[in-house]
N, C-alpha and C positions, 0 to 999 in steps of 0.2 A: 208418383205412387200409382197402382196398377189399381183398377176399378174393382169392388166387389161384383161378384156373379149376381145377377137379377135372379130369385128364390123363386119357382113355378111352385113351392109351398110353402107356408110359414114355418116360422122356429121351434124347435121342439118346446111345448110345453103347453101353447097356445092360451089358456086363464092363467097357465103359472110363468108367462114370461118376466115378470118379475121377482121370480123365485130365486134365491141366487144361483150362482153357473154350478158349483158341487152338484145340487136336487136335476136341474137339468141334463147334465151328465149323466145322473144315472139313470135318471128314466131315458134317453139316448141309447145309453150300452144297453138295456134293458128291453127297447124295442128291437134293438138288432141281435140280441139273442133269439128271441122270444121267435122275432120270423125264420128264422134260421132253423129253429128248434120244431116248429110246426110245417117245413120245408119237407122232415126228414120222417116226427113220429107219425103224422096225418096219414101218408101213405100207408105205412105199418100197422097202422091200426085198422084201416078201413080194409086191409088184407086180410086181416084179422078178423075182422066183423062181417066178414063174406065167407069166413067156414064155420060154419056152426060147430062141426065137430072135431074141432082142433082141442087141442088136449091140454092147453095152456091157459091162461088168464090173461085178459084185458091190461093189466099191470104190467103181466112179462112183455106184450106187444107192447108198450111203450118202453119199458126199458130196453128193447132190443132199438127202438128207435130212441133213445136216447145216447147210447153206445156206437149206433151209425153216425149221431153229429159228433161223438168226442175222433172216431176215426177220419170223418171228413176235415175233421180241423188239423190232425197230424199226429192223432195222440191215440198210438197200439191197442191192441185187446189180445186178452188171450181168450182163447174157444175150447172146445173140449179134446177136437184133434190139433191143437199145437196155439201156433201165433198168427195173429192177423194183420197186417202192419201195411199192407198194398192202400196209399191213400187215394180216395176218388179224385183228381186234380179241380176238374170244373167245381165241385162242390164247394170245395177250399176255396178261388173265386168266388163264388155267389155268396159265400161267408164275407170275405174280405167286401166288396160292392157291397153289399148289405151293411155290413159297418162302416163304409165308407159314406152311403147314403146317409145311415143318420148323424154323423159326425158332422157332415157336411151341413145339415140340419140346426144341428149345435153352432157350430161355428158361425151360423148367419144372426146368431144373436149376440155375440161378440159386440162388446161396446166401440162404437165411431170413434170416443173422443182418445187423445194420446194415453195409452195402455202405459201403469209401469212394468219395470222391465229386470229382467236375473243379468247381474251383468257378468254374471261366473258362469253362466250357461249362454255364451255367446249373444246376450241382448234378447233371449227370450222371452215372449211379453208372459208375464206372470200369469194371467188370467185364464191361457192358452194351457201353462203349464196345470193349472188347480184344475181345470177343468178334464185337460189329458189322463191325470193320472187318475182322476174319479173313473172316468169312461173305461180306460184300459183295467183297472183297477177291478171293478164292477161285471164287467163282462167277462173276465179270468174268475173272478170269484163262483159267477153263475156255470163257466166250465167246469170247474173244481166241485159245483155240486149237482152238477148231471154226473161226472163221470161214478161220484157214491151211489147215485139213487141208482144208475144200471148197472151194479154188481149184482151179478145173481150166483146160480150154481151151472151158468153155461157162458155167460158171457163175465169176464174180469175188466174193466180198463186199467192201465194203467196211472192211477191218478197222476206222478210226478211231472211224466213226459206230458200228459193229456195238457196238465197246466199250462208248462211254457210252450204248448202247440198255440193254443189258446191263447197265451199271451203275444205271441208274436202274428198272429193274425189281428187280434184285435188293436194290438200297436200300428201294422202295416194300413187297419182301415182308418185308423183316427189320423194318421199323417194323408194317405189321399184325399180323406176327404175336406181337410187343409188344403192340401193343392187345390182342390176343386174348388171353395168356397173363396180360395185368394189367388184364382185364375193363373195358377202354377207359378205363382212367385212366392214363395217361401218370406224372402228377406222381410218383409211386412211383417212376419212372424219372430223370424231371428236372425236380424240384420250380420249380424256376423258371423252367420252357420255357412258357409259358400265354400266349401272343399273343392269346386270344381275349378273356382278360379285362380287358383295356386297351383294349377296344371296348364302345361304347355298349349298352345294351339291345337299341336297333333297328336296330344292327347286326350283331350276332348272331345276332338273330330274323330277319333276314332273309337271313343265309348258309344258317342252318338249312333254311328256306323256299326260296330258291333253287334249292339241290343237291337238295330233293327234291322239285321242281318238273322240272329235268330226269329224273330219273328217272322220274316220270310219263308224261314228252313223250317219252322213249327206249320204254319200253311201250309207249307210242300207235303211233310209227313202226314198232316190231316188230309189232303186233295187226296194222297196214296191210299189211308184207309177205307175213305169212302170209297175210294174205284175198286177197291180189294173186295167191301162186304157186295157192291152191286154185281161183282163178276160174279161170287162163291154164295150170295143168297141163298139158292134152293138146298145149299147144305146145312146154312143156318137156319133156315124156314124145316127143316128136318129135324132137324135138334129141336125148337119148338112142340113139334110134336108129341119128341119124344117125352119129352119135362110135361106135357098137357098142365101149363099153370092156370089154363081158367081167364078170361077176360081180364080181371081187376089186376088176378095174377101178372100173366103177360104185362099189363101196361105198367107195374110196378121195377118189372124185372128186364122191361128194356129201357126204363129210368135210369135206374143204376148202373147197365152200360154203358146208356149216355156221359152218366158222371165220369167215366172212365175214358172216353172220346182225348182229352189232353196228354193221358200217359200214351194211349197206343198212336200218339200224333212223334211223338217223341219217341221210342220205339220205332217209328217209321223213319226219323230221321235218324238213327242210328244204325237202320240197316240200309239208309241210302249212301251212308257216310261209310259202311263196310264190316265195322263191329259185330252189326247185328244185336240181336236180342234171344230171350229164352223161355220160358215157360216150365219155371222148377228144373232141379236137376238131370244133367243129361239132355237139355233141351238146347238145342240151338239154330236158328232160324237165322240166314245170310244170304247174301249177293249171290252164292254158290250153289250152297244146299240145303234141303230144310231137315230138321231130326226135330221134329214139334214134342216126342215123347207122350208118355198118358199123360192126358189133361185132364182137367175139372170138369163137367160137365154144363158149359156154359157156352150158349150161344152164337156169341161172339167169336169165341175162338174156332169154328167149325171154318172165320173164313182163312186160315192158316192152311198152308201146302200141306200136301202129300208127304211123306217122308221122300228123299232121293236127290237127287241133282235139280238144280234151277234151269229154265230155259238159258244159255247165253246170252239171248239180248238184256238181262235182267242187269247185265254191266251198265249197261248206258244208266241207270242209276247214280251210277256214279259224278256222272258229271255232274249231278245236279247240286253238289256242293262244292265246285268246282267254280259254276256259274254264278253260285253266292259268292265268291271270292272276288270274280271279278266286282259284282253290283258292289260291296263291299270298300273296293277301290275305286268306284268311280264316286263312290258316295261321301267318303271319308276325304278323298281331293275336295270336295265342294267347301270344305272348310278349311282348305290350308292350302290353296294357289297351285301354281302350275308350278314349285318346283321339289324335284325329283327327290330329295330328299327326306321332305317332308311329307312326302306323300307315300316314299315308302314307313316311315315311322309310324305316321298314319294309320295307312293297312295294317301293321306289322301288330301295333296297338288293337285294332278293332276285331282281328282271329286271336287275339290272345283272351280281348274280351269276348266273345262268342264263345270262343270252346270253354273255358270256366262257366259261362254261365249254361251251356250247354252240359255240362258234367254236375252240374249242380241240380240241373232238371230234370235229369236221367238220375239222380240219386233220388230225388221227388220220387218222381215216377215207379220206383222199383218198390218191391218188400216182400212179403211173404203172404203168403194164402191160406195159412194152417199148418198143414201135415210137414214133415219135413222132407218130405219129395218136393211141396212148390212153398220153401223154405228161400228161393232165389227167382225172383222174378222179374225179368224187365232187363235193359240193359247197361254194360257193362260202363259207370260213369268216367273213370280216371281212362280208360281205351279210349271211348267215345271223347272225350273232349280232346286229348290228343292226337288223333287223325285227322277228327273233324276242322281242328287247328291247322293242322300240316297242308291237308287241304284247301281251305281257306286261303292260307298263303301260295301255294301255289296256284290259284285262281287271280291274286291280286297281283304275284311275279309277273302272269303272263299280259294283264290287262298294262300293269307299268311297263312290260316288254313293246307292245304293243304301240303305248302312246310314245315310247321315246324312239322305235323306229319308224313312225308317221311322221314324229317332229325331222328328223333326220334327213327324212326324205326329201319333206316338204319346205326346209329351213328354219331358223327359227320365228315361231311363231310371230313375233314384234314385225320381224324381217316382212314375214310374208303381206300381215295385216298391210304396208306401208307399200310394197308394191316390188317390182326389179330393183336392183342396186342402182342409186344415182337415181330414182323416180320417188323419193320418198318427199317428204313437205319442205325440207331441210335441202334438197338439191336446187342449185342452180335452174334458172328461167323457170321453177314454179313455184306455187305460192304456200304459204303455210297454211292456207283455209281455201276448203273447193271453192269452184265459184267464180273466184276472182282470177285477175292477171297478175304479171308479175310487177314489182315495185319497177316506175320508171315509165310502163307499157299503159296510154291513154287508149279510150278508146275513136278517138281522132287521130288527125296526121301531125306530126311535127310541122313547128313555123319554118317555112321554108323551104323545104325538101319534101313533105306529103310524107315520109315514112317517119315511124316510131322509131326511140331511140334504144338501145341495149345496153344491158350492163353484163359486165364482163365481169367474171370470178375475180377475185380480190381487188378491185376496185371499188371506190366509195361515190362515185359522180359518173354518170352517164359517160358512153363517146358515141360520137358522133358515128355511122358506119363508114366515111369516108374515112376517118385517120384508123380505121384498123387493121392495117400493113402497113 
């Protein structure tokens, strides 16, 4: 059984740790609302409380910040010019961590001794259960009544969607932070939940290799936007200008870029993969050429091209999911040997996993901005995942190319390790372990004669060297 995580805090509850696990659950989902919630309105409001002569109320500055955590979570608004749907991705993170920290919290109070157990829910220990669905339960509920309180006459959310945003975040932090508090062994929890081991070797080896293949290609597109806004600053530092938001302002307003850092990393990998991406209607930005179209009047995008042609070197781009393919294959071999079949199934598995979960991200990442000019935002998902696939495999083609004409070259691998033909441990006059001599071979003279004696291939007793003609 795998060790509990050492707690650098105690359990949630602290005087109420003998409260049952329901009441600690919800004060759990409760604190991870609550920071999440003060993550979003507190700026808002202090934005607020830095114009005097803003024309709103103290109330509507909360409810506009309470309508930014129903859209950070995944769940739309409508605005007065149109729909809003573009989610901040980091935000959605620090939600998810956030519930995951205090689940994680929860979970450390979990009783030691043998838990009972669902045995229709694969041996899921009961406790885990009552407590899960209070947590998830609880924290859906507290979305469902931010998204009422921020209906005004400018901002709508959508309650339905807002819910099950909500609910599927606050689901994804109560199972990590399971992981976390049972050092990523689940079975402890439900011993019979292991879908992964009812899959082949190289399928596995190549989920493994997949997931952290995008994660590589997600870096890449983030490494690109930062060298993007450091080239194109002084266009962005002009935009600034132009907007003059005021200190509090400004630092509010390159917050919520921030939050938007994971879409335009993704975006980046989509124009490195050739798709490209857009910026509302008629907008399209590539490996080729850029047609950025009227933007929004936001920052950030000032560091977007020119309309026109791209420099040609902007192809070399291209390789760089090219080069995922290979790490990809060399990554996904680590888990299923050196032979060649299995290591193309492997790869073949691990771009299949990539570009789905890369079509998935880029569906993340897109939505709307309001008007219906930036109605379409972000890049194209089902394009993107299938290049970025095709790609992938042809990186892992050429890396399997590669290793089987080295093998080729160089013979087969066993072969080489063991030495020339006829020099291996198995040949005649040497030994099966270095070191030594061969059977028969003292290191004194024979009686008699002063020379050692030899043995000859398929004989079982020494001859003498005189009878050998």
């Amino acid at each position: 059984m795998a060790r509990r995580s050492v707690r650098l805090t105690h359990a949630i509850g602290g005087a109420l740790d003998d409260a049952p696990g329901s009441v600690r659950a919800a004060l759990a989902a409760g604190e991870s609302a609550f920071l999440s919630v003060v993550f979003v309105v507190l700026p808002v409001f202090l934005v607020w409380l830095a114009r005097p002569s803003s024309t709103v109320g103290g109330w509507h500055a909360v409810q506009l910040g309470l309508a930014g955590w129903g859209l950070g979570h995944g769940g739309p608004l409508t605005v007065r010019i149109g729909s809003l749907s573009l989610v901040p991705l980091l935000f959605t993170a620090l939600a998810v961590g956030t519930a995951s920290w205090s689940a994680s919290r929860l979970a450390a109070g979990l009783a030691r001794t043998p838990p009972a157990r669902l045995a229709w829910a694969w041996g899921l220990r009961r406790d885990v259960a009552v407590e899960g669905g209070v947590f998830v339960g609880t924290y859906t509920a507290i979305g469902l009544l931010a998204a009422l309180l921020a209906r005004n006459a400018d901002v709508a959310p959508a309650p339905f969607r807002t819910v099950v945003a909500v609910f599927v975040v606050a689901l994804v932090g109560y199972v990590v932070g399971l992981k976390t508090e049972f050092r990523a062994d689940l079975r402890q929890v439900a011993p019979e939940a292991n879908p992964t081991d009812r899959l082949p070797p190289w399928a596995r080896a190549g989920w493994a290799a997949g997931t952290r293949t995008v994660g590589w290609l997600l870096l890449a597109g983030l490494l690109l936007v930062v060298l993007v806004v450091v080239v194109r600053f002084d266009r962005i530092a002009g935009l600034y200008d132009v907007l003059s938001p005021g200190l509090l302002g400004g630092a509010v307003l390159t917050g919520v870029q921030v939050l938007y850092l994971p879409n335009l990393a993704v975006w980046g990998v989509s124009w490195m993969a050739g798709p490209g991406f857009g910026i509302g209607a008629d907008s399209s930005i590539t490996l080729t050429t850029a047609e950025p179209g009227l933007m929004p009047l936001i920052p950030l995008l000032g560091a977007l091209p020119e309309p026109g042609p791209l420099p040609a070197v902007t192809r070399i781009a291209l390789l760089v999911p090219v080069l995922a393919g290979v790490y990809l294959e060399r990554r996904a071999g680590r888990g299923v040997g050196s032979d060649p079949l299995d290591r193309a199934l492997a790869a073949a598995a691990g771009a299949l996993v990539a570009g789905v979960l890369t079509a998935l991200l880029a569906a993340m990442a897109g939505g709307s901005l309001g008007s219906a000019r930036l109605s379409a935002v972000g890049a194209p998902a089902v394009l993107l995942g299938a290049m970025l696939g095709g790609e992938l495999v042809l990186g892992a083609a050429l890396s399997l190319g590669v290793r089987g004409l080295r093998g080729s070259l160089l013979g087969h691998p066993e072969a080489t390790a063991a030495g020339p033909a006829g020099a291996g441990p198995d040949a005649p006059g040497r030994s099966g372990r270095a070191g030594t001599r061969p059977s028969g071979q003292g290191h004194g003279h024979d009686h008699g004669h002063g020379i050692g004696r030899v043995l000859r291939p398929g004989r079982t007793r020494p001859e003498h060297p005189s009878k050998r003609h």
